[in-house]
C-alpha positions in Angstrom: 128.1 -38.2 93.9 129.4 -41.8 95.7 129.5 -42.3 98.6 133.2 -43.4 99.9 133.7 -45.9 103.0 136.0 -44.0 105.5 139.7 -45.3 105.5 139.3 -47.0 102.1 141.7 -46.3 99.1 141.1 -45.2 96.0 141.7 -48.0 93.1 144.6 -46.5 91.6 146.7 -46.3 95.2 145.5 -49.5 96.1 146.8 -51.2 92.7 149.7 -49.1 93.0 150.6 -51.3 96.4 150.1 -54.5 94.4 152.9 -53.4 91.9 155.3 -56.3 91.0 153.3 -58.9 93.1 152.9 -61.1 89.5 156.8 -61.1 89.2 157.5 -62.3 92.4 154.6 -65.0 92.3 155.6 -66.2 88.7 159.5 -66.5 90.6 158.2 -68.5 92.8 155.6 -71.1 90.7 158.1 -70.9 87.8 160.9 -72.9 88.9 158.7 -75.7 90.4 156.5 -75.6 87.0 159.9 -76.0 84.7 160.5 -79.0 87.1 158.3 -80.6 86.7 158.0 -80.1 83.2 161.3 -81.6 82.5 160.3 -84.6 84.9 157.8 -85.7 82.8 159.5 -85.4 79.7 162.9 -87.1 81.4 160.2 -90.1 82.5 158.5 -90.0 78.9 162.0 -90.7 77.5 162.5 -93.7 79.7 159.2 -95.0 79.1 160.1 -94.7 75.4 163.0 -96.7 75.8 161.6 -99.6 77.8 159.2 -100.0 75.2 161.8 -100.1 72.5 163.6 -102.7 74.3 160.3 -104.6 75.1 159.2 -104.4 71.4 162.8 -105.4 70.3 163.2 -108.6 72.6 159.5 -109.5 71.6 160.1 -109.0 68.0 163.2 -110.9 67.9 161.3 -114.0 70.2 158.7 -114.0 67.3 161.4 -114.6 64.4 163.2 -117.0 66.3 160.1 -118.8 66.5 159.5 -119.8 63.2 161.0 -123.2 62.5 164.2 -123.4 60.4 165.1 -126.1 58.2 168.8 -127.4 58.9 169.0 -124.9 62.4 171.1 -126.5 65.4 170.5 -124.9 69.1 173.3 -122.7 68.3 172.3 -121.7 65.0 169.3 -120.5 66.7 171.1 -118.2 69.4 172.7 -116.5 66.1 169.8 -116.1 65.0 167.8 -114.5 67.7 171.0 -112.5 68.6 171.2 -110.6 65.0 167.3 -110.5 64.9 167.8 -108.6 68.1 170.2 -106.3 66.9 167.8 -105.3 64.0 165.1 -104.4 66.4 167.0 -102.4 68.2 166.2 -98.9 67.0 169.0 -97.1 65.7 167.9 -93.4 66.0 168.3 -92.6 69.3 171.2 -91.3 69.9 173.8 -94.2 71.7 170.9 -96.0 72.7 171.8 -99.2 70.5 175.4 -98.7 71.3 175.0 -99.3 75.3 172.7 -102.2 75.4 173.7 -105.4 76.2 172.1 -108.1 74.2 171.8 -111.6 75.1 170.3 -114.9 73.7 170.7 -118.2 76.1 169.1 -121.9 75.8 167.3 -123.4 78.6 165.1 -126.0 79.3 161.5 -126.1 79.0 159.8 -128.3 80.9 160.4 -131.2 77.8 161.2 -128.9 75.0 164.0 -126.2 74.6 164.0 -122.3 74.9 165.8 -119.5 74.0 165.6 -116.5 76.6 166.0 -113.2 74.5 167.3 -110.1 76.9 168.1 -106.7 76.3 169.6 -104.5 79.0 170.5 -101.0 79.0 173.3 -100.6 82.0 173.8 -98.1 84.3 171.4 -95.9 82.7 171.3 -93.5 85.7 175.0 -92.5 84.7 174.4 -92.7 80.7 170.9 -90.9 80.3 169.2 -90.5 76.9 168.8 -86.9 77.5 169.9 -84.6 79.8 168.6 -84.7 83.3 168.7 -82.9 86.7 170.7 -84.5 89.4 167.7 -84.2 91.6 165.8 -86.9 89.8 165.5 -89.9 90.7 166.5 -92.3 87.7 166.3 -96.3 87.4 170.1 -98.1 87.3 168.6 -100.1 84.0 166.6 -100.8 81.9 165.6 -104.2 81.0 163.4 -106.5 78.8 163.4 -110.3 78.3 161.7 -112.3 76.0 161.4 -116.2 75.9 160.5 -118.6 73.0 160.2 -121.8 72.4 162.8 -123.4 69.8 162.1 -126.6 67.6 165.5 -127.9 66.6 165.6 -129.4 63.1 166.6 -133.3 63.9 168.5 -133.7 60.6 170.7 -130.9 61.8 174.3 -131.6 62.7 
């Protein structure tokens, strides 16, 4: 025979007061949990995108690099500009579609440059994938690139 403390309940009566306890803690952990879920895979997304744009600007830097027989300055903004366009990625949605791409000439201390930029505008209004209005997004995304250009001297 046990012995029973005075005034305590038996197991069954005592789980039978704990009934739907788990639902109402899994309402309250679940919506911060799915929140923070979707945070980091709205982050991951942008992190994926800066590096796209970051490998494309220094991808098209390094093509523009490599001397070209008969290339003016200009030939060379071409140049970088189209090699920028193929480095863009093209499977992400309208990703390639909203960035702005730019090639410029500029002086290097003696020699000449060629900054390569990529920016995606306004990205906290044109998301990659669909986001929460509570969180907090950058305006753009940018990258920038800069190479130095060796301009063929029998080039008109």
């Amino acid at each position: 025979m046990r012995n029973r403390v005075k005034g305590m309940k038996k197991p069954e009566a005592a789980r039978r007061g704990m009934r739907g306890a788990s639902a109402i803690e899994f309402a309250m952990v679940a919506p911060v949990f799915l929140f923070m879920t979707f945070a980091l895979i709205e982050y991951a997304v942008i992190f994926g995108a800066l590096f796209c744009l970051n490998s494309a600007t220094a991808e098209a830097a390094r093509r523009t690099t490599v001397f070209q027989t008969g290339f003016t300055e200009n030939s060379y903004v071409g140049f970088a500009q189209t090699a920028l366009n193929n480095a863009l990625p093209t499977y992400i949605g309208a990703f390639k579609s909203r960035v702005t791409q730019t090639a410029t000439l500029e002086n290097c201390g003696t020699e000449r440059c060629i900054r390569i930029k990529a920016v995606y505008s306004n990205y906290a209004a044109n998301p990659l994938v669909f986001h929460f209005p509570q969180f907090i997004l950058p305006s753009q995304l940018s990258s920038e690139s800069v190479a130095r250009i060796e301009v063929d001297p029998l080039a008109n």
